[in-house]
mmCIF entry with sequence, helices, sheets and N, C-alpha, C, O atoms, coordinates in Angstrom:
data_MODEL
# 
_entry.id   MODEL 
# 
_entity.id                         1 
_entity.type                       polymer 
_entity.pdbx_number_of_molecules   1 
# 
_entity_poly.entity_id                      1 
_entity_poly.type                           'polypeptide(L)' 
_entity_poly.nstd_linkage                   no 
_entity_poly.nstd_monomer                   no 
_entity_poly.pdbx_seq_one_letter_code       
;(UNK)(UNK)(UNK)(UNK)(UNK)(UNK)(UNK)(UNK)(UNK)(UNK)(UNK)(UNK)(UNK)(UNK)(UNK)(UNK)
(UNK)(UNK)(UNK)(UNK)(UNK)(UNK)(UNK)(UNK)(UNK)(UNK)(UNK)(UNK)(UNK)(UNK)(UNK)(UNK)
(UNK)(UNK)(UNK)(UNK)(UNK)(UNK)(UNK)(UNK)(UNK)(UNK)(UNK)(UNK)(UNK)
;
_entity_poly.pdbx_seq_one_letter_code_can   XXXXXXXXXXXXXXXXXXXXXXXXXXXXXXXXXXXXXXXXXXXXX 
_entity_poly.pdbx_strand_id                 A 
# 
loop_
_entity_poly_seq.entity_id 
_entity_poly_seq.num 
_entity_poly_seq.mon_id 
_entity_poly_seq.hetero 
1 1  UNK n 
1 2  UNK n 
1 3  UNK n 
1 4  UNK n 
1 5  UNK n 
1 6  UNK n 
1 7  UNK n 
1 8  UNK n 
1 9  UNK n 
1 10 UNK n 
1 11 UNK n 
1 12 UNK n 
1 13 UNK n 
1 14 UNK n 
1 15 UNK n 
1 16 UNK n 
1 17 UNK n 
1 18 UNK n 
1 19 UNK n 
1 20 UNK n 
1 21 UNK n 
1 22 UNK n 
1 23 UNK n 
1 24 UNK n 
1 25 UNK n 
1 26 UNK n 
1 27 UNK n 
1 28 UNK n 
1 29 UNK n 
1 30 UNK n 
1 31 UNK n 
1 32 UNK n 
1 33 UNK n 
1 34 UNK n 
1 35 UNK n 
1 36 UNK n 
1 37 UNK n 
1 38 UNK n 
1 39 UNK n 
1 40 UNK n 
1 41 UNK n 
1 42 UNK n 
1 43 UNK n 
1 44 UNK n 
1 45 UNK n 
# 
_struct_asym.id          A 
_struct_asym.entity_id   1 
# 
loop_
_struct_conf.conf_type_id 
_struct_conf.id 
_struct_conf.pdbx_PDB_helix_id 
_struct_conf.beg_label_comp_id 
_struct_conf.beg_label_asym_id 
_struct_conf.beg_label_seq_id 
_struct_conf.pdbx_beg_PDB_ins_code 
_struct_conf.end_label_comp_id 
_struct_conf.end_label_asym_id 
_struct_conf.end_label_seq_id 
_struct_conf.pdbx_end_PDB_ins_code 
_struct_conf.beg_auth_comp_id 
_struct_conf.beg_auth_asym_id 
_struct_conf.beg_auth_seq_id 
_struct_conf.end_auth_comp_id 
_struct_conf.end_auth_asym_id 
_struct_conf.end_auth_seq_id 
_struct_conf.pdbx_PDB_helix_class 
_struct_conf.details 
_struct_conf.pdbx_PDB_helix_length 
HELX_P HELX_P1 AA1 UNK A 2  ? UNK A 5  ? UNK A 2  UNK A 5  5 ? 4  
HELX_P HELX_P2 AA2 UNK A 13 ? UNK A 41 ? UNK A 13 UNK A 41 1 ? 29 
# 
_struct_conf_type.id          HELX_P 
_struct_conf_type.criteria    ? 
_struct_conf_type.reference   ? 
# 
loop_
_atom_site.group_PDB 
_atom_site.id 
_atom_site.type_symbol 
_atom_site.label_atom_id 
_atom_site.label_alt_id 
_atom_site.label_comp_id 
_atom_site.label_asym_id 
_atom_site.label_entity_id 
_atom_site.label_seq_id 
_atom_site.pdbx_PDB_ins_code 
_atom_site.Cartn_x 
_atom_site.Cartn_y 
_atom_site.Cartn_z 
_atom_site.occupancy 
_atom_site.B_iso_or_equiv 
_atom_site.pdbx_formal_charge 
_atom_site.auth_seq_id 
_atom_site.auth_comp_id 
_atom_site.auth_asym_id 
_atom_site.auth_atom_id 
_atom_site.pdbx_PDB_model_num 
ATOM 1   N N  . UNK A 1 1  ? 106.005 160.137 63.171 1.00 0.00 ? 1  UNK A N  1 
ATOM 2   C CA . UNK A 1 1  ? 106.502 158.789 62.931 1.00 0.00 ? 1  UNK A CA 1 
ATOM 3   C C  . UNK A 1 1  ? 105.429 157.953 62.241 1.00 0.00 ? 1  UNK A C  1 
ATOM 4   O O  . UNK A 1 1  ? 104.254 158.033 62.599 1.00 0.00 ? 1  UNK A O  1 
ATOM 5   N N  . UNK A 1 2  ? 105.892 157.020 61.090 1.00 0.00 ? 2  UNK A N  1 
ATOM 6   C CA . UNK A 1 2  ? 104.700 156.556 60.932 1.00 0.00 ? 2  UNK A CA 1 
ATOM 7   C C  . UNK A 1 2  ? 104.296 154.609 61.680 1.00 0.00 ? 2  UNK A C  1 
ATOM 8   O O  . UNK A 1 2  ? 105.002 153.886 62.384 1.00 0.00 ? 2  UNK A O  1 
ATOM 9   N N  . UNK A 1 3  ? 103.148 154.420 61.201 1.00 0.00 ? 3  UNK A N  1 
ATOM 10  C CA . UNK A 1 3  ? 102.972 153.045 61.941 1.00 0.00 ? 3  UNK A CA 1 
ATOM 11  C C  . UNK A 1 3  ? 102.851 153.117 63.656 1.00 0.00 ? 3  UNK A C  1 
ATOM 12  O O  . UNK A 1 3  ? 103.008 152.164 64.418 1.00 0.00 ? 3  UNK A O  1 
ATOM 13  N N  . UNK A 1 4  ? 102.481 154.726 64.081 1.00 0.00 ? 4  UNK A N  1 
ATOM 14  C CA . UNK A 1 4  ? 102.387 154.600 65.043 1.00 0.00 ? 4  UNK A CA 1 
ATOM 15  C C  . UNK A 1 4  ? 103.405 154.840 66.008 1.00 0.00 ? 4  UNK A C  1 
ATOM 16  O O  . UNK A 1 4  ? 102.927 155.500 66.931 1.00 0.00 ? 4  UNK A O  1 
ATOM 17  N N  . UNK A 1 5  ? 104.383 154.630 66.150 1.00 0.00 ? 5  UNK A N  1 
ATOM 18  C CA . UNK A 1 5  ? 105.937 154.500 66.324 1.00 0.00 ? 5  UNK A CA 1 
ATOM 19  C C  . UNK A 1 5  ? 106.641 153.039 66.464 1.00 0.00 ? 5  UNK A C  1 
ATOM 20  O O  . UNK A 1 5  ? 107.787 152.787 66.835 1.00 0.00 ? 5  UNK A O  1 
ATOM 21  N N  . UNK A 1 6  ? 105.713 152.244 66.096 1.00 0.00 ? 6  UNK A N  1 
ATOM 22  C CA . UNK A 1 6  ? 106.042 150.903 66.319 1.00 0.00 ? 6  UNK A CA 1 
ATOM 23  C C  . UNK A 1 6  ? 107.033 150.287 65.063 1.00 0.00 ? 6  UNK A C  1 
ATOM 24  O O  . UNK A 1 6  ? 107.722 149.274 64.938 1.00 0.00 ? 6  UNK A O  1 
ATOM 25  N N  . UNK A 1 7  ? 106.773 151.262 64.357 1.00 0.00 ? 7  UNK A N  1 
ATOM 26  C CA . UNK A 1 7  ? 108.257 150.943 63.234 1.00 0.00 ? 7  UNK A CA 1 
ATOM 27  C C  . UNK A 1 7  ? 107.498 149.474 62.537 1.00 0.00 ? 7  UNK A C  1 
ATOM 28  O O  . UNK A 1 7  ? 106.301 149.302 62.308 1.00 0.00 ? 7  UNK A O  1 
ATOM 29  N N  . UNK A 1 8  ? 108.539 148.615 62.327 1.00 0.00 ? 8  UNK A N  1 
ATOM 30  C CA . UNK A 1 8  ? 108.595 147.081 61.634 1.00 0.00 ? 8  UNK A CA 1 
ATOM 31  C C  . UNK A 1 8  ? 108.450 146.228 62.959 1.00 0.00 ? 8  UNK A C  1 
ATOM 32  O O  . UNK A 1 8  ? 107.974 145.113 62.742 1.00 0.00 ? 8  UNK A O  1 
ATOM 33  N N  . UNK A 1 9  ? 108.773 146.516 64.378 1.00 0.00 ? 9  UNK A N  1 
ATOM 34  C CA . UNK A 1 9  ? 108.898 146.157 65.507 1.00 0.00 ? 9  UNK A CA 1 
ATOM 35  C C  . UNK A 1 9  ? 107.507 145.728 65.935 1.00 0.00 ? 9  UNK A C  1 
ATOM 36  O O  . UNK A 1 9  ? 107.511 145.001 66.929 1.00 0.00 ? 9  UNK A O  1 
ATOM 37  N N  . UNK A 1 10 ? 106.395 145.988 65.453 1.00 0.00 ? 10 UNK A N  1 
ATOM 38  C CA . UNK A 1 10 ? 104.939 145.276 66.322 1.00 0.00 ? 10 UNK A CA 1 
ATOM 39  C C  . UNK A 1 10 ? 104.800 144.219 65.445 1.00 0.00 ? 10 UNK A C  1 
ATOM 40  O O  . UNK A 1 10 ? 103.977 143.457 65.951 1.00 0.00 ? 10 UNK A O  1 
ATOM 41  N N  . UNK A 1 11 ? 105.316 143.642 64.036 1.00 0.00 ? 11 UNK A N  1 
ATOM 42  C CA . UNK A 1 11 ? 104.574 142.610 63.427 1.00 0.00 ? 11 UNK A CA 1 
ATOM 43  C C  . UNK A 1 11 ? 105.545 141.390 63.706 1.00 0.00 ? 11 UNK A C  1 
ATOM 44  O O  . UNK A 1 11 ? 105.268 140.394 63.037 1.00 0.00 ? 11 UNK A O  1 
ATOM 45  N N  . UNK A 1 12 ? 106.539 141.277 64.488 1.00 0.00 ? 12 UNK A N  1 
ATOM 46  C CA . UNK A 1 12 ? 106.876 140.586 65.146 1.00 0.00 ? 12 UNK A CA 1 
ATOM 47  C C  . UNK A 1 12 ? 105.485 139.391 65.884 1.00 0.00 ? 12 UNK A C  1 
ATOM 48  O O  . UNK A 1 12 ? 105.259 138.183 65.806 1.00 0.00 ? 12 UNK A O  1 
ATOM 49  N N  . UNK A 1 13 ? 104.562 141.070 66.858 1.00 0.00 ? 13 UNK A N  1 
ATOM 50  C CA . UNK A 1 13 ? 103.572 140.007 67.249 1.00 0.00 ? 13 UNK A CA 1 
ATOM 51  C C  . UNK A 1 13 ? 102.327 139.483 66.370 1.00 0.00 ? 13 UNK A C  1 
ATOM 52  O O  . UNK A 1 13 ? 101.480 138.685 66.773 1.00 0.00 ? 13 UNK A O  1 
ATOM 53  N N  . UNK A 1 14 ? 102.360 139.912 65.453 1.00 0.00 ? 14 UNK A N  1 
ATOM 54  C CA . UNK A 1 14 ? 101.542 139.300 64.534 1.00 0.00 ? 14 UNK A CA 1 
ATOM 55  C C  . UNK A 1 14 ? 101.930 138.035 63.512 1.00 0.00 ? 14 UNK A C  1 
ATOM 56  O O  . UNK A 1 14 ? 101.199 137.460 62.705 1.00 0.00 ? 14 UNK A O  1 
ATOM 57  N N  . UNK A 1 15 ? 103.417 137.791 63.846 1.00 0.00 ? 15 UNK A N  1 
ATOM 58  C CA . UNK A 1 15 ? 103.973 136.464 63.051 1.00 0.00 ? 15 UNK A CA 1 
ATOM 59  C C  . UNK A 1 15 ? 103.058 135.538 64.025 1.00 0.00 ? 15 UNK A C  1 
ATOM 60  O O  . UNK A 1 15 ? 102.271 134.614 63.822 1.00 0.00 ? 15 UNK A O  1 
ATOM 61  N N  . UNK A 1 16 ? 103.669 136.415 65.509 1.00 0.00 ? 16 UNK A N  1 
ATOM 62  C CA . UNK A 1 16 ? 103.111 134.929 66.381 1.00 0.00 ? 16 UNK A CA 1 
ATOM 63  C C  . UNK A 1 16 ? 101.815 134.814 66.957 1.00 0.00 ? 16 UNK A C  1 
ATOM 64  O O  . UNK A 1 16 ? 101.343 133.915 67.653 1.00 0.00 ? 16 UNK A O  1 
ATOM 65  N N  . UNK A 1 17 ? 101.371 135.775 66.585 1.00 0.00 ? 17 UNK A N  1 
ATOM 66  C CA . UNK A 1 17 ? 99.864  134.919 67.077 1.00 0.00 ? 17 UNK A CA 1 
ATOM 67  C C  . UNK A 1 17 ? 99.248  133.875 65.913 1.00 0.00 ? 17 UNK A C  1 
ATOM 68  O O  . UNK A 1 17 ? 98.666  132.816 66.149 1.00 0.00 ? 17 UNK A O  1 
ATOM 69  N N  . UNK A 1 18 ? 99.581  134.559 64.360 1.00 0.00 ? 18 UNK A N  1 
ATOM 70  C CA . UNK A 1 18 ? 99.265  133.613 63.277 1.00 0.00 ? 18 UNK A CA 1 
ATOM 71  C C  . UNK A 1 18 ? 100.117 132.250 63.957 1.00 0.00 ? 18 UNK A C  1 
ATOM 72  O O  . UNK A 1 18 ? 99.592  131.442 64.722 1.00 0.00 ? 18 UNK A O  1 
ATOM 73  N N  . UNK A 1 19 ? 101.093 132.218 63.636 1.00 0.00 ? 19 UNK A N  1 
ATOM 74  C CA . UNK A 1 19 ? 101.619 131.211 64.408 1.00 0.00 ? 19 UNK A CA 1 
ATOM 75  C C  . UNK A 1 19 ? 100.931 129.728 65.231 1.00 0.00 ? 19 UNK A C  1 
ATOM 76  O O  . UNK A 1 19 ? 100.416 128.666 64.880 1.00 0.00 ? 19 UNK A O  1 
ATOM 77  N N  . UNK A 1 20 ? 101.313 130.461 66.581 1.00 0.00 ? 20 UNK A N  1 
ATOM 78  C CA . UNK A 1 20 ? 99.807  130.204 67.806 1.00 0.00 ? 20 UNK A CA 1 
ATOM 79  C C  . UNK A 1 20 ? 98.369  129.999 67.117 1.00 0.00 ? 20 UNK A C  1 
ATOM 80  O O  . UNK A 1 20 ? 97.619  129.167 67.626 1.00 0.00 ? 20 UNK A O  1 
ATOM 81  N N  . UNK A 1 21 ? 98.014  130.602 66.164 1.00 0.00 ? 21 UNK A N  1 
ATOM 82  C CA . UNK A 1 21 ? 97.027  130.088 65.638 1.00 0.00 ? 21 UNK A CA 1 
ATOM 83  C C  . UNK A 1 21 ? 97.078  128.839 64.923 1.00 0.00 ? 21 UNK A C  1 
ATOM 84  O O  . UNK A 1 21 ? 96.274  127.930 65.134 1.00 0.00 ? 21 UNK A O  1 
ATOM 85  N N  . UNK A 1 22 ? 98.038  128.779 64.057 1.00 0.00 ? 22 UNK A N  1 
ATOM 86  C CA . UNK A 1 22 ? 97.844  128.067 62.969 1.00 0.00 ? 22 UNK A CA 1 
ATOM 87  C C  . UNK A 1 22 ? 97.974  126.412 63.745 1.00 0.00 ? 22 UNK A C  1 
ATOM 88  O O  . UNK A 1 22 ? 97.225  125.480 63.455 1.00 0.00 ? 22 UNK A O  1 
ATOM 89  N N  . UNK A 1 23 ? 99.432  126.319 65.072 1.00 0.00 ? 23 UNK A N  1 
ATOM 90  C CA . UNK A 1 23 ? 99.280  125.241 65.535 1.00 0.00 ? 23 UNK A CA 1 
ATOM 91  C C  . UNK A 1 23 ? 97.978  124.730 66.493 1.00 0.00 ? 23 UNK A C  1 
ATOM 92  O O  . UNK A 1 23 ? 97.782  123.594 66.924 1.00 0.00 ? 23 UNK A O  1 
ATOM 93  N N  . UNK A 1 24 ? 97.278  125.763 66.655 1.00 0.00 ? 24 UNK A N  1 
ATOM 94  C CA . UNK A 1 24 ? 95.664  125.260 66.984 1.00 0.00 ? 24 UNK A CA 1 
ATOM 95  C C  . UNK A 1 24 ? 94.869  124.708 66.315 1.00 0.00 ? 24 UNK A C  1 
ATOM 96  O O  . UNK A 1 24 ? 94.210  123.696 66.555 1.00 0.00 ? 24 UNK A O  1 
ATOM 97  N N  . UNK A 1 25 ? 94.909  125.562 65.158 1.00 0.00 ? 25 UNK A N  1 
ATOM 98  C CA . UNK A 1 25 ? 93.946  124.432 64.594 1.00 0.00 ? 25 UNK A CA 1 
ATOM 99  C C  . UNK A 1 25 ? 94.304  123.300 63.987 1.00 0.00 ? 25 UNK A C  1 
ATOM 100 O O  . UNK A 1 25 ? 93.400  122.601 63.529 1.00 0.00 ? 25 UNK A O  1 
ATOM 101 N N  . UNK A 1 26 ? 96.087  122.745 63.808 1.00 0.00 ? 26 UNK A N  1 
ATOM 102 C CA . UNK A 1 26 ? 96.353  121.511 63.938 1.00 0.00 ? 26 UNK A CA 1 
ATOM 103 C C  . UNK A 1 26 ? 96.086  120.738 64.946 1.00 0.00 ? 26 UNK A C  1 
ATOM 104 O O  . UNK A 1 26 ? 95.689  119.574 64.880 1.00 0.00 ? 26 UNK A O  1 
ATOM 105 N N  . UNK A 1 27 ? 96.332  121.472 66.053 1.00 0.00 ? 27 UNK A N  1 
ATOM 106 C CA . UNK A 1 27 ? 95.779  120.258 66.733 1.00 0.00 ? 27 UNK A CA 1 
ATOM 107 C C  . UNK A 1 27 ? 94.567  120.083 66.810 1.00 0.00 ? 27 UNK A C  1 
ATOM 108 O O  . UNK A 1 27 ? 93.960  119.189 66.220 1.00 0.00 ? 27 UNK A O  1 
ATOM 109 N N  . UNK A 1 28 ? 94.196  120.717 67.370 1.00 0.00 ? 28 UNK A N  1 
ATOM 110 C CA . UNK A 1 28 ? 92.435  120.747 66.845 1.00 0.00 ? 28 UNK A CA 1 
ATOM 111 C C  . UNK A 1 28 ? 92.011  119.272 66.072 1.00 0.00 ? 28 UNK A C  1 
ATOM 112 O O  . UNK A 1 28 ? 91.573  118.250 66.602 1.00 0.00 ? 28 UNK A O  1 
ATOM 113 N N  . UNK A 1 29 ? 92.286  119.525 64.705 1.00 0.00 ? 29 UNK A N  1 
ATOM 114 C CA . UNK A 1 29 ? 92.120  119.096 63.854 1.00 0.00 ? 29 UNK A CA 1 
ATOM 115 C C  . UNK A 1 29 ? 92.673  117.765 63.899 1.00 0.00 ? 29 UNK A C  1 
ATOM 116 O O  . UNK A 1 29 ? 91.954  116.992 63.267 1.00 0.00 ? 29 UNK A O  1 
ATOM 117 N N  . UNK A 1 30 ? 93.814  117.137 64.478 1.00 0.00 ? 30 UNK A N  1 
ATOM 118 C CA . UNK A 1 30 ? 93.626  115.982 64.788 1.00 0.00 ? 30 UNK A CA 1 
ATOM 119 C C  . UNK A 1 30 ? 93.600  115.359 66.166 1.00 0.00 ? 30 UNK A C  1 
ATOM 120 O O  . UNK A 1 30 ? 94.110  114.403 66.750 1.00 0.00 ? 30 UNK A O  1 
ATOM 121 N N  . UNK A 1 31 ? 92.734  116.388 66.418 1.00 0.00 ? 31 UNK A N  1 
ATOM 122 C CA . UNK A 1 31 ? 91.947  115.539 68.005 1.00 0.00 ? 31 UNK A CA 1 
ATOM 123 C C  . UNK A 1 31 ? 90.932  115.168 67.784 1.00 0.00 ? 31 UNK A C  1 
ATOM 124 O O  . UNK A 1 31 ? 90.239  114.384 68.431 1.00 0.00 ? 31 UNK A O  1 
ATOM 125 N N  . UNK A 1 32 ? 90.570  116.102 66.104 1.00 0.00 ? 32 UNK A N  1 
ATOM 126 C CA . UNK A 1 32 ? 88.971  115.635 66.201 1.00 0.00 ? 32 UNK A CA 1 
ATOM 127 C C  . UNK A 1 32 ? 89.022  114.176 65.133 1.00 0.00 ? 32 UNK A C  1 
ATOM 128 O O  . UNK A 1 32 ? 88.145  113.314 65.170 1.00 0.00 ? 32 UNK A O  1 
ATOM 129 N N  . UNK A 1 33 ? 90.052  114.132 64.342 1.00 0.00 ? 33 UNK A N  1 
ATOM 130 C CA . UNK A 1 33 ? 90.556  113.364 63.377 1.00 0.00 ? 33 UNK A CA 1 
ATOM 131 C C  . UNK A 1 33 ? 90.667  111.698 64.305 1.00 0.00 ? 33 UNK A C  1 
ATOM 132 O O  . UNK A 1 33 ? 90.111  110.641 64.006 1.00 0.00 ? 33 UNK A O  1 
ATOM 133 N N  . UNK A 1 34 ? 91.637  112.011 65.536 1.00 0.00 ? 34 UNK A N  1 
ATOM 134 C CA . UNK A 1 34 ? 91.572  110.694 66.482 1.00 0.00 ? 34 UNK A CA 1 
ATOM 135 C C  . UNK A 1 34 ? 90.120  110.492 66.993 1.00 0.00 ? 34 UNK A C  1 
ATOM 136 O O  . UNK A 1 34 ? 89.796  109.305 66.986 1.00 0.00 ? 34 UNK A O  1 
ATOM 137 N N  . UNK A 1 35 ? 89.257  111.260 67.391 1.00 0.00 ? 35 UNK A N  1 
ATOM 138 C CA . UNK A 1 35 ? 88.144  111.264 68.380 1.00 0.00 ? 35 UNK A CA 1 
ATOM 139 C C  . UNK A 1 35 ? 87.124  110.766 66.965 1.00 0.00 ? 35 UNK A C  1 
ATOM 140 O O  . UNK A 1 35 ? 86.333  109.916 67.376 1.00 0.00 ? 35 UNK A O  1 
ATOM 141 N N  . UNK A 1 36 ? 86.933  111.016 65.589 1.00 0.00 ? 36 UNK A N  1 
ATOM 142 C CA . UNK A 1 36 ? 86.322  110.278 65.382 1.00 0.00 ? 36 UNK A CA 1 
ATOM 143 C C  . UNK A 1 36 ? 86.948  109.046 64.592 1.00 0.00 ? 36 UNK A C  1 
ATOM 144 O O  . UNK A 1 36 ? 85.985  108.608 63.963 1.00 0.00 ? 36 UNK A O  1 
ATOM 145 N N  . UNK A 1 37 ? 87.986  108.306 64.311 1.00 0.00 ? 37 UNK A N  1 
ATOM 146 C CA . UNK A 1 37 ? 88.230  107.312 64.305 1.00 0.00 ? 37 UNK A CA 1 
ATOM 147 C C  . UNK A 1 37 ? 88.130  106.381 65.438 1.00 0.00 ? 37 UNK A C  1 
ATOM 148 O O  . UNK A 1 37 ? 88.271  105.165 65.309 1.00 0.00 ? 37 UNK A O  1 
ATOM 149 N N  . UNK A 1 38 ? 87.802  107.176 66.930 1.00 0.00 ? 38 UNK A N  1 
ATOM 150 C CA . UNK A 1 38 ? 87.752  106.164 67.866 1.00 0.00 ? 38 UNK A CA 1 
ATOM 151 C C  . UNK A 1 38 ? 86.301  105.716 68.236 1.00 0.00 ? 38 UNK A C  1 
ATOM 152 O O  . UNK A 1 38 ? 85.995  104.631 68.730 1.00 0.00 ? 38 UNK A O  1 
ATOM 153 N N  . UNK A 1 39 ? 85.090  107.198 67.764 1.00 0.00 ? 39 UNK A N  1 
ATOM 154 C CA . UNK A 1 39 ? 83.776  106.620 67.405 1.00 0.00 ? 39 UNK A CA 1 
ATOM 155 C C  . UNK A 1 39 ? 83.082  105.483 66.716 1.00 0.00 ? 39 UNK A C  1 
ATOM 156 O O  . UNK A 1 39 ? 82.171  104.693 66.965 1.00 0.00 ? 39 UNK A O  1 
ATOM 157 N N  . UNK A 1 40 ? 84.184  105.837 65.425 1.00 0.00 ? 40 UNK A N  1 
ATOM 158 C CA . UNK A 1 40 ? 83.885  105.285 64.314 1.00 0.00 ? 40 UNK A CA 1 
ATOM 159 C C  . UNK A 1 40 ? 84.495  103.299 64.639 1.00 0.00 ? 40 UNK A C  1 
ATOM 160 O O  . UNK A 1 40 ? 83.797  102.303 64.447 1.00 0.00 ? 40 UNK A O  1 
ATOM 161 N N  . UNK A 1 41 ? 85.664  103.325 65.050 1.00 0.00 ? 41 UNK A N  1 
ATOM 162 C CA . UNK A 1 41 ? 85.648  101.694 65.351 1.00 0.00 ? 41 UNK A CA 1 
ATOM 163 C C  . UNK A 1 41 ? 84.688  101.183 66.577 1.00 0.00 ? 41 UNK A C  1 
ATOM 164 O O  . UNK A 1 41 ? 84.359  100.002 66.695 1.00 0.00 ? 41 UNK A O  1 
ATOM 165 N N  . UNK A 1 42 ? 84.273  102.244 67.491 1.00 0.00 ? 42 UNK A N  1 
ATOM 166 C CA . UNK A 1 42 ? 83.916  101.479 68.720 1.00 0.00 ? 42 UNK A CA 1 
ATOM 167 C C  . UNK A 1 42 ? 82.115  101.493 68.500 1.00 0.00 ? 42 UNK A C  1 
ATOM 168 O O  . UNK A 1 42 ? 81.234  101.514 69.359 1.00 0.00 ? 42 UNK A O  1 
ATOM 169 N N  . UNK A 1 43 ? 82.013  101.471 66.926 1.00 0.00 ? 43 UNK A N  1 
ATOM 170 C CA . UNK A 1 43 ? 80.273  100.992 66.476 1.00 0.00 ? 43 UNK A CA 1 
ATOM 171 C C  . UNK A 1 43 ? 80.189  99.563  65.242 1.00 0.00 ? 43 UNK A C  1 
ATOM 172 O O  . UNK A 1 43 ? 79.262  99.068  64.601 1.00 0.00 ? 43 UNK A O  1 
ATOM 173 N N  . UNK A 1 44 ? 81.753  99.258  65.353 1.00 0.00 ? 44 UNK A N  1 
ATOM 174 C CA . UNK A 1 44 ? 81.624  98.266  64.655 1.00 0.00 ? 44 UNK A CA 1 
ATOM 175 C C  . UNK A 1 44 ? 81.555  96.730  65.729 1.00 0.00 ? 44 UNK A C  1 
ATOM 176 O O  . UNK A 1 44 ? 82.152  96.461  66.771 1.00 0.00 ? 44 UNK A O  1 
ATOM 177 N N  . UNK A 1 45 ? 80.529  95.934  64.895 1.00 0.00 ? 45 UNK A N  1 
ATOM 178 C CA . UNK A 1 45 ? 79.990  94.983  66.093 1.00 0.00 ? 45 UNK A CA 1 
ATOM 179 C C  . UNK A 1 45 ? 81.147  93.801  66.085 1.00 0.00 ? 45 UNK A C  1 
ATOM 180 O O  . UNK A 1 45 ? 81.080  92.867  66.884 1.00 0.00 ? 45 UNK A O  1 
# 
């Protein structure tokens, strides 16, 4: 068999971890996006 026997059937889990990934580093990305806009106003005098 080839692919192991996993056929077309294992990249199922590889949609979703890209997936799972990709909404990480959105958020990520705007936690760090809020966290420094909240630096950034709380040094203005």
């Amino acid at each position: 068999m080839m692919g192991g026997g996993f056929g077309m059937g294992g990249w199922w889990a590889m949609g979703l971890l890209l997936a799972v990934g990709l909404i990480w580093v959105i958020i990520r990305g705007v936690r760090a996006a809020g966290d420094y806009g909240i630096q950034k106003n709380s040094q203005e005098p």
